[in-house]
LUMMIDREN-191555 format. One record per residue (C-alpha): residue in three letters; x, y, z. Coordinates in steps of 0.25 Angstrom, whole numbers, plus 5000, padded with zeros to 4 digits. Layout:
BEGIN
ALAXYZ/...
END
This chain:
BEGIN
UNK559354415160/UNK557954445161/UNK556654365154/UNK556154525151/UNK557554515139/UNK556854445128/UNK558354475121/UNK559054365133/UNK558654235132/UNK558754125141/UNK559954005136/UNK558953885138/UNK559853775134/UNK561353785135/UNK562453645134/UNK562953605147/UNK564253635142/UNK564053785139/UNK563253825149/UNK564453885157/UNK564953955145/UNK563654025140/UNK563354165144/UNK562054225138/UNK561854385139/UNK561154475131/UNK561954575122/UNK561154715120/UNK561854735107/UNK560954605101/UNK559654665108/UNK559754755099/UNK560054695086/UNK558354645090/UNK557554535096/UNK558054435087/UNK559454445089/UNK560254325094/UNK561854325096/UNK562854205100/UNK564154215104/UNK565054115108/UNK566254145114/UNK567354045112/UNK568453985121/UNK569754085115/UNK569054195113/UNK568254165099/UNK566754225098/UNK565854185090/UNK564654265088/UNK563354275080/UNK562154365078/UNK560854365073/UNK559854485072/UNK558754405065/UNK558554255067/UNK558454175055/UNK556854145052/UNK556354275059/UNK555654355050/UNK556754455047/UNK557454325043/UNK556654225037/UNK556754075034/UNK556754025020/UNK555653925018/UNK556853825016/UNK557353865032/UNK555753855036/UNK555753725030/UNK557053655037/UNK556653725052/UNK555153655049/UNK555753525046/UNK556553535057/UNK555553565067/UNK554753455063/UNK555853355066/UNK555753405080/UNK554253345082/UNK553953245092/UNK552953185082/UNK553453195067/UNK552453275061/UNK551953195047/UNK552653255034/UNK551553295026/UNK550953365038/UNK552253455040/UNK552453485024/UNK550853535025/UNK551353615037/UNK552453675028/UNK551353705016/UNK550453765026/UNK551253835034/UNK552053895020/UNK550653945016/UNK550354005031/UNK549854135028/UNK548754085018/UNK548353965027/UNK546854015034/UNK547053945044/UNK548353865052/UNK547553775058/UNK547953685047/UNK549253675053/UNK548753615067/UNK548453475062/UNK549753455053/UNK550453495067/UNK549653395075/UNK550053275065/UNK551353195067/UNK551853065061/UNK551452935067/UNK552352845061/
END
């Protein structure tokens, strides 16, 4: 495995408990399928495979996000701030950022990013 193969990526995190088992390699047919191609398979104890494939991840411009989808990944990324971020800042964020390619300048953004919840 070499750093210059952007198609084979380095397992970072793997449980105790499967780090024995796990074997990552590189398949030639999915380098073709494109860059954005991810496969899984999991080869079970009695011979059972299980196997699944994605050409185009979900939310990549090939395959886009409903606003609902956008929605539900912002709110979850909020709820992963050290500092909650105040509600109304984060529903102006959402207004602004719905309307980005109109906004002259996102600068805005900056200080609605900065501000967090003191209570």
């Amino acid at each position: 495995m070499s750093r210059a193969d952007p198609y084979i990526y380095k397992v970072w995190f793997i449980p105790e408990a499967l780090k024995s088992g796990v074997d990552v390699t590189a398949d030639p047919y999915l380098v073709k399928q494109g860059p954005n191609a991810a496969c899984i398979r999991i080869d079970a104890r009695g011979g059972k495979a299980y196997e699944n494939m994605v050409r185009l991840p979900h939310g990549s411009q090939a395959s886009p996000l409903t606003r609902e989808e956008h929605i539900t990944h912002y709110n979850k990324w909020l709820s992963y701030a050290n500092k909650p971020m105040l509600q109304e800042n984060a529903e102006r964020i959402l207004s602004i950022v719905d309307n980005l390619e109109e906004l002259p300048d996102v600068c805005v953004l900056i200080p609605l990013l900065l501000s967090h919840d003191l209570g």
